[in-house]
C-alpha positions in Angstrom: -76.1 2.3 10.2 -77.3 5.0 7.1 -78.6 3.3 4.0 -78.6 6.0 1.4 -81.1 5.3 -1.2 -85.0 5.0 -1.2 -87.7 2.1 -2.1 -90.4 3.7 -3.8 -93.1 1.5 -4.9 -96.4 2.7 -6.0 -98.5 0.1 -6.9 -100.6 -2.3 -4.7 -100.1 -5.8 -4.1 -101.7 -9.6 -3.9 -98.8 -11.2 -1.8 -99.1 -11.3 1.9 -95.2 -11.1 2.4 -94.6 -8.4 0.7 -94.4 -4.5 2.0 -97.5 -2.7 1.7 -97.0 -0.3 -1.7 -94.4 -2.5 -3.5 -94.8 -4.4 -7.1 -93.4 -7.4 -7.5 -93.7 -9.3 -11.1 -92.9 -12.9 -12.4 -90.3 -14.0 -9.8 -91.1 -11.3 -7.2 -88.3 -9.4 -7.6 -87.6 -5.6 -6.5 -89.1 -2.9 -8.5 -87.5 0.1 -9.8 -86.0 2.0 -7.2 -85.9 6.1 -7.3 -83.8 8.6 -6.0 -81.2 9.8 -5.1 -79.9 7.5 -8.1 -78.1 9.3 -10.4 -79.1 8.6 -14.1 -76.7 9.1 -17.4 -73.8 10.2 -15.3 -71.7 11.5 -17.5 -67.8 11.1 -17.6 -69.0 7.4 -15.6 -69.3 5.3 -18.6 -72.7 6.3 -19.6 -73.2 6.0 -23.7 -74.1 9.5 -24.9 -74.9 10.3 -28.6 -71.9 12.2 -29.2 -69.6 9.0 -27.5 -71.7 7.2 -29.9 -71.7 9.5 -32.8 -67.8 10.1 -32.6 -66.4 9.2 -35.6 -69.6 8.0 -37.5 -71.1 9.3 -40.7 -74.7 10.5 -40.3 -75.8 7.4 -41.5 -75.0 5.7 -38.9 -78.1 4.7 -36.4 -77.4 6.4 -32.6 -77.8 3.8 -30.2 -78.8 5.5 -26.7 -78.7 3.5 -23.2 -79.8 5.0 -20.5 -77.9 3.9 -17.4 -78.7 4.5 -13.7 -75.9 4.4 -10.8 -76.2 2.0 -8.4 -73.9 0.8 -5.3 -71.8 -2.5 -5.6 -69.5 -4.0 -2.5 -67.0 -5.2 -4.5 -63.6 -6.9 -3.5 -60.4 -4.9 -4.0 -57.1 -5.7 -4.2 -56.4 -6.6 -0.6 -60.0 -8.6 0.0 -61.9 -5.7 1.4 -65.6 -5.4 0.7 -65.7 -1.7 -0.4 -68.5 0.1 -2.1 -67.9 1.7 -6.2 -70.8 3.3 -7.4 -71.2 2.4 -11.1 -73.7 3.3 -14.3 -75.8 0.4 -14.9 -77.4 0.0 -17.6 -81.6 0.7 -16.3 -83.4 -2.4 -16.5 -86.4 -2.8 -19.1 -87.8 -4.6 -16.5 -87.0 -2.6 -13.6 -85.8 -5.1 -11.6 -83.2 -3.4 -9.8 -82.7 -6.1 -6.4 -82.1 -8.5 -9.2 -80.5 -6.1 -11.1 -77.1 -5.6 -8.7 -77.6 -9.1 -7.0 -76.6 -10.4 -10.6 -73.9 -7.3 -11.0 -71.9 -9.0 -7.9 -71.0 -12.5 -9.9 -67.8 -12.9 -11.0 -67.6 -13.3 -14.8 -71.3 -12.0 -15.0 -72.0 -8.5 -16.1 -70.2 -6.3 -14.1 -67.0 -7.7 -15.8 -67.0 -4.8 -18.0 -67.5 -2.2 -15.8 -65.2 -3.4 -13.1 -63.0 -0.2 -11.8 -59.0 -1.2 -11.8 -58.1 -3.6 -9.2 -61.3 -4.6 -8.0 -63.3 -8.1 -8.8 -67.2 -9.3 -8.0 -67.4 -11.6 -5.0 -70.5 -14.3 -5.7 -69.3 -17.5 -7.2 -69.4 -18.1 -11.2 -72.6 -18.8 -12.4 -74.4 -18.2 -9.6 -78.3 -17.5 -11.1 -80.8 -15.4 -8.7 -83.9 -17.4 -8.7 -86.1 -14.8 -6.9 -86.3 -12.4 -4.1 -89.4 -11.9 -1.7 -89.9 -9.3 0.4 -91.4 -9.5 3.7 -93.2 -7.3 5.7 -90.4 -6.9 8.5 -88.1 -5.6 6.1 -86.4 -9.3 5.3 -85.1 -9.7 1.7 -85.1 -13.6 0.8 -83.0 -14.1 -2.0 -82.9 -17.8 -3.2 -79.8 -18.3 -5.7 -79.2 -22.0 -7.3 -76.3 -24.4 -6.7 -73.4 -22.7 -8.0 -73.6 -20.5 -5.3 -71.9 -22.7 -2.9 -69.0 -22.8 -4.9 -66.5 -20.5 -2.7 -63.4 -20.8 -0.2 -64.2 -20.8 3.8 -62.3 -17.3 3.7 -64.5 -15.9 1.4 -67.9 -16.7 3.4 -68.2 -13.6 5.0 -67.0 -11.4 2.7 -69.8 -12.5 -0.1 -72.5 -12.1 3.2 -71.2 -8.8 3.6 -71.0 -7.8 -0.5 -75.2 -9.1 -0.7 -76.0 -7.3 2.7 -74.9 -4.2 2.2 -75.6 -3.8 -1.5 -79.1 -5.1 -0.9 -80.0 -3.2 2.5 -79.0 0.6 0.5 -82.6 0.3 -0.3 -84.2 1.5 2.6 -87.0 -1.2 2.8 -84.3 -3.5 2.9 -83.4 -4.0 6.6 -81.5 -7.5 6.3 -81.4 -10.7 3.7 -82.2 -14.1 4.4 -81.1 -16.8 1.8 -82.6 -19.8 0.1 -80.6 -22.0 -2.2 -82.5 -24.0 -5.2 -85.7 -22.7 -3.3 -84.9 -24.5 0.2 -84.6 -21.8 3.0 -80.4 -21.8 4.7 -80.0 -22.1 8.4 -76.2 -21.5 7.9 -73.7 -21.0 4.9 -73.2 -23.6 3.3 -69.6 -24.1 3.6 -68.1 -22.2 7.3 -72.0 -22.6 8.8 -71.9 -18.9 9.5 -75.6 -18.8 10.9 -78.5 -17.0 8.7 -81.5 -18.3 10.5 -82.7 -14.5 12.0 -80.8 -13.4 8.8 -77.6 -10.9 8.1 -77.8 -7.0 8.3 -75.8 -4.0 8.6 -75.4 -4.9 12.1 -73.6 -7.4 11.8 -71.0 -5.5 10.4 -68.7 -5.1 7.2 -64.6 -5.9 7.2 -64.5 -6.8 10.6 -61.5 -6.0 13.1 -61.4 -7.4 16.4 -58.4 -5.6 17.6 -56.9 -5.6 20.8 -60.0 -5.9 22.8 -59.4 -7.9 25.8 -63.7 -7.7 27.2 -65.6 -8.3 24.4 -68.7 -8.6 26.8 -67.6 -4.9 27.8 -67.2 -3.7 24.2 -69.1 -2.7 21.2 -69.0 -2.1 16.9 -68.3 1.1 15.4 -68.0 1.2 11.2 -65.2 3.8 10.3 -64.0 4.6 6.8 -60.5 4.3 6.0 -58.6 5.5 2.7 -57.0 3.5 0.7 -55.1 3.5 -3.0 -55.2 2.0 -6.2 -51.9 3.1 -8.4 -53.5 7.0 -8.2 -56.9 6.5 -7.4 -57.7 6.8 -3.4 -61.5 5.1 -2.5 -62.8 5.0 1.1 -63.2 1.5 3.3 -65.6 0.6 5.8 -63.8 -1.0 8.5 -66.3 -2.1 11.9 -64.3 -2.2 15.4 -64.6 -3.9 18.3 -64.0 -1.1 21.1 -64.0 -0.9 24.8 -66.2 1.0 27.0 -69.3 2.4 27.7 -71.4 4.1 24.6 -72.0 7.4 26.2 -68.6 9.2 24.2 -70.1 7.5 20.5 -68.3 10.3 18.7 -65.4 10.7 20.7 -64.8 6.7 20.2 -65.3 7.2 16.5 -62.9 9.9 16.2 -60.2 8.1 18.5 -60.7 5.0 15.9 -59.8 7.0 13.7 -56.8 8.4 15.2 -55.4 5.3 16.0 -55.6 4.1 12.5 -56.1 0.7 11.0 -53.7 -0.9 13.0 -52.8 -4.3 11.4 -53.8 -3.4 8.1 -51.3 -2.1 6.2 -52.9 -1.2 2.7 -55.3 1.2 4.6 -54.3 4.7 5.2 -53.8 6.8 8.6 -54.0 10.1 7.5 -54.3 11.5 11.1 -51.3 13.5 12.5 -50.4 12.2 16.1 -51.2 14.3 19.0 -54.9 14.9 17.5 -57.9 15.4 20.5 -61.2 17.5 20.6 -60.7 20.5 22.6 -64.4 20.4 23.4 -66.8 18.1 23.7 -68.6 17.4 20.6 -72.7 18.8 19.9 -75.3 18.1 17.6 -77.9 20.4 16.6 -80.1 19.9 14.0 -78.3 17.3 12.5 -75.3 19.4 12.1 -72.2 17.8 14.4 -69.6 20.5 15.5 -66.5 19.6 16.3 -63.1 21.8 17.7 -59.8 19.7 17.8 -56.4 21.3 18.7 -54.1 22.4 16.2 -52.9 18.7 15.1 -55.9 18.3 13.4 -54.4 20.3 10.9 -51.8 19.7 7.8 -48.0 20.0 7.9 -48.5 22.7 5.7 -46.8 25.7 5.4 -50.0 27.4 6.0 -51.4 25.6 8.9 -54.9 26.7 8.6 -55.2 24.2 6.0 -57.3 20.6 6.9 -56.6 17.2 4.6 -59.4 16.2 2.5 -58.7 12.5 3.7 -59.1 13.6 6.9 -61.8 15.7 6.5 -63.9 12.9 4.4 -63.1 9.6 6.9 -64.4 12.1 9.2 -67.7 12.6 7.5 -68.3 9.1 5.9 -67.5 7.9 9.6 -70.0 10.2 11.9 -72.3 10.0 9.2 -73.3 6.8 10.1 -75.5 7.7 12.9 -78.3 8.9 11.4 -78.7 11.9 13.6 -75.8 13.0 12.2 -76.4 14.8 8.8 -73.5 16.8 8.2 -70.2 18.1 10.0 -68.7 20.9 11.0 -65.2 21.2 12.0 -63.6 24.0 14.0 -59.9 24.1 15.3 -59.2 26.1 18.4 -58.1 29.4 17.3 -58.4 29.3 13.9 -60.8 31.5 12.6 -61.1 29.8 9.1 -60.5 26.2 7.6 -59.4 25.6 4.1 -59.1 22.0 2.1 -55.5 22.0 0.3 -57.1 23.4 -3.2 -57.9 26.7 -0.8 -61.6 25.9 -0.4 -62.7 27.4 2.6 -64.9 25.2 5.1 -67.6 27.6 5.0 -70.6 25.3 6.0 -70.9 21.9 7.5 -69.7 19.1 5.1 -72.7 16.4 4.5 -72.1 12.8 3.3 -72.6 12.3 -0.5 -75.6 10.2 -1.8 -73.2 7.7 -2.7 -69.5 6.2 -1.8 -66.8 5.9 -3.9 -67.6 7.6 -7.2 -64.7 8.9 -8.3 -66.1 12.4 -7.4 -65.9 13.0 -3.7 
């Protein structure tokens, strides 16, 4: 599964459990972490001297503060983990890990930067203690006492919220956790089982569906939309399907045919009747794919193709990491056009980051 942002550490180390290249200081926590973050994004809360100056008298001191964007699952409205990129404020200390571990607590810091209709997921007052880590890409994160404070329902959920905010970093392969220092075999409260630790693998909103051989089946991780009053945001959703893995696109794209299924606060924004005409390629990175005709909007001009459609579609194949971008094609159609009359002139590649209010 893609993790979109990179651990660059440049200094050398004294602890043995740590990656070779990476700084860790006081409680060995995370260093600063570089591109592709996006710093002082304007228009996404960042403080700029004219926000700041608006209104003053030249007298009046300009306070600057630099933020940085980082990638937070958050909960929304209907108990999906779903990733919002947000400006943080950069750390003096550069502690980043640290940084969003402590940005997922509810009543903590991210209560001010919370988009509409979304919530953090760790319990109140849970503190991180430290993080460490290890050579094989584990990330042990020890939190104290307060973090076993949650409901049974929530237990995966706040597993999924660490693990995939933590593991964006690329050195970051899966967590581990230690409460008050003593290392967790289990969570503490539904005994979900922690003891070769949590990744991406494990998956992120899980849907068992209608799959009657789950020996005979595997996960995929599609992206559904889904709205907020105005606002549409994207929702990783991982399957259980049937069959064999040779057809890993075709399956993705049927997933997302089908839709959600049972839940009804995510969007199908597929017409019926959609299928590949052609069996799908990948060359250099680029995936082409041709559909038929129903592909296509019920628009007056029917050469036009839904940006919904066209961004689950990217978000989703994007996860293989041999795919870098997409290219869509409908059969006989010369040209594609989004419904602002865009033309599709080159593949369409994932963006560094989900759900930022500009995708």
């Amino acid at each position: 599964m893609r993790k979109r942002a990179a651990l660059l550490c440049g200094s050398l180390v004294t602890s043995v459990a740590l990656l070779s290249g990476c700084v860790f200081q006081g409680e060995q926590s995370l260093k600063e972490m570089d591109k592709p973050q996006q710093e002082n994004m304007e228009g996404e809360g960042a403080v700029t001297e004219e926000s700041v100056n608006a209104g003053q008298t030249d007298n009046t001191e300009v306070i600057k503060v630099e933020t940085v964007a980082r990638q937070l699952y958050l909960l929304d409205e209907n108990g999906m983990v779903v990733p919002q990129t947000l400006p943080l404020p950069k750390p003096e200390t550069n502690d980043v890990a640290k940084q969003v571990l402590q940005y997922l607590v509810k009543g903590g810091p991210v209560t001010d930067f919370l988009p509409s209709g979304f919530q953090a997921v760790l319990p109140a007052g849970t503190e991180v203690n430290g993080l460490d880590l290890l050579e094989d890409g584990t990330l042990v994160v020890d939190v104290s006492k307060e973090f076993i404070e949650y409901r049974p329902e929530d237990e995966l959920k706040i597993l999924q919220s660490m693990t995939y905010t933590l593991t964006q970093f690329e050195n970051v392969d899966r967590i581990k956790l230690q409460i008050n220092g003593y290392d967790a075999e289990v969570m503490p409260v539904n005994n979900t089982p922690l003891s070769s630790g949590y990744s991406r693998a494990n998956g992120i909103n899980l849907q068992t569906g209608d799959v009657a051989d789950i020996s005979n089946s595997r996960s995929v991780t599609v992206y559904y939309p889904a709205q907020h009053d105005d606002q549409f945001y994207y929702v990783p959703v991982t399957k259980r399907v049937e069959g064999a893995a040779e057809s890993e696109y075709e399956t993705i794209i049927q997933t997302l045919v089908n839709g959600p299924g049972y839940k009804g606060d995510l969007l199908n924004v597929f017409n019926d009747g959609v299928q590949l005409t052609e069996e799908p390629t990948v060359k250099d990175g680029i995936l082409t794919l041709t559909f038929n005709e129903n592909v296509l909007s019920n628009f007056e001009d029917q050469s036009i193709i839904s940006k919904k459609v066209m961004d689950s579609l990217v978000l989703s194949l994007t996860e293989d990491e041999n795919v870098e971008a997409v290219s869509v094609k409908v059969k006989d159609f010369e040209e594609l056009y989004d419904e602002e009359g865009n033309a599709f002139t080159k593949p369409v590649t994932r963006p560094e980051m989900v759900n930022t209010g500009r995708f």
